[in-house]
N, C-alpha and C positions, 0 to 999 in steps of 0.2 A: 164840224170836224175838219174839211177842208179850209176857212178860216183859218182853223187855230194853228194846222200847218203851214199856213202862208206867212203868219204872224213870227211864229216858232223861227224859220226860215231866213224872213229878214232880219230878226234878232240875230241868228248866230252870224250872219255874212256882214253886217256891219259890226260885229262884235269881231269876226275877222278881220276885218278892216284895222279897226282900229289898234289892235294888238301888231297885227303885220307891221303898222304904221310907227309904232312905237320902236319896235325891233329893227327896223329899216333907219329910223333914224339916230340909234344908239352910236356912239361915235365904236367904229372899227378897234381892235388892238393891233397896235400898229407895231410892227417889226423892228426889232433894237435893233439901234444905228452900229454899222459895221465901219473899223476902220484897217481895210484891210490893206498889208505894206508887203510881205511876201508869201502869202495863202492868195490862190488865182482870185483875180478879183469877180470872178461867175461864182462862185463858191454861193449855194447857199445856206442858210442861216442852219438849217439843220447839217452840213456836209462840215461848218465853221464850227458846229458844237461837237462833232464827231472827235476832230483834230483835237481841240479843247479838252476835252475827255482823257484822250489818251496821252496828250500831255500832261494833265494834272496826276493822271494815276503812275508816270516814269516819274516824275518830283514825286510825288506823292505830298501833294498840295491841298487846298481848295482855289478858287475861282480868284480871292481876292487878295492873292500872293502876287500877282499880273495886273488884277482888273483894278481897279477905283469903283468903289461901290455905288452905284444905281449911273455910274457913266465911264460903263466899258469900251467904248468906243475913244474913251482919251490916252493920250500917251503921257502921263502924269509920273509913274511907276520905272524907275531903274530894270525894275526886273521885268518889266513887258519890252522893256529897247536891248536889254540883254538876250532874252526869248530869242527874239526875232533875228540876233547876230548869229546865235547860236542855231537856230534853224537853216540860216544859207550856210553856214560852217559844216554841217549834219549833209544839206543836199550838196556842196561843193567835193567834200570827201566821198562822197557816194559816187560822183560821179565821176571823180577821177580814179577813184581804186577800185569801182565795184560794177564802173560802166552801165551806172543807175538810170535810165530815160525817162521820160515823163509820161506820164499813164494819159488820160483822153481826159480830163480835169485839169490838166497842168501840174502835178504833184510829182514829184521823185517819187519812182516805183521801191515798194518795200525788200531791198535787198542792202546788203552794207549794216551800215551803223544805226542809230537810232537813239532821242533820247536816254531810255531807261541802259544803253549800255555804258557808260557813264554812271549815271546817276542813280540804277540801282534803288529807286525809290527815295531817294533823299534829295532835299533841293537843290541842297552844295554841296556836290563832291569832292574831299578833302585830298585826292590824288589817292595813288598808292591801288595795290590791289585787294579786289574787295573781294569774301568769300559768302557765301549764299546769306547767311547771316547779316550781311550787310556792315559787318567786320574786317579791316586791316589785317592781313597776315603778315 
């Protein structure tokens, strides 16, 4: 009986072994390359998908309206160097008319203006005033 736990025993610890060993040397999933121009550059990857977010949902976009697909990190795209003009345009106005500071991230604090006040959900906003509809009056 003792035997057969001894046996039993080193079966499963080298069968640990081996499995540990396998999963230790799976390669890692490695973190998409950021290329970041005016988002603080400490931002991390989740704080970078946050922004992301709530800018695709003021467009009322998806990912690959800005991105280059499986190489978001390049500046390939009119409308990702537009983005980005358009973002110090947002935090410059803020700060001149709304006395917007920057939060402990480096970010223009949320008061002022903001994509969606503009764009209302559409990419390109055609001017003129829009009413909830998302209509020209």
């Amino acid at each position: 009986m003792i035997a057969l736990n001894k046996k039993a025993f080193i079966t499963l610890g080298l069968t640990s072994l081996v499995v540990f060993g396998a999963v230790a040397s799976m390669p890692q999933e490695q973190e998409k390359k950021m290329n970041l121009k005016v988002l603080p550059k400490k931002f991390t990857h989740q704080q970078v998908e946050t922004v992301m977010r709530q800018w695709t949902k003021a467009l009322g976009v998806r990912c690959n309206f800005c991105h280059e697909r499986g190489n978001e990190a390049a500046d390939t795209k009119p409308e990702k160097l537009m983005a980005r003009k358009m973002f110090e345009m947002t935090a410059k106005i803020n700060k001149k008319y709304f006395e917007a500071g920057k939060d402990s991230l480096g970010m223009v604090m949320n008061t002022g203006i903001s994509c969606i006040t503009c764009h209302h959900g559409t990419a390109h906003p055609e001017g003129g005033t829009h009413t909830e509809g998302g209509e020209k009056k």
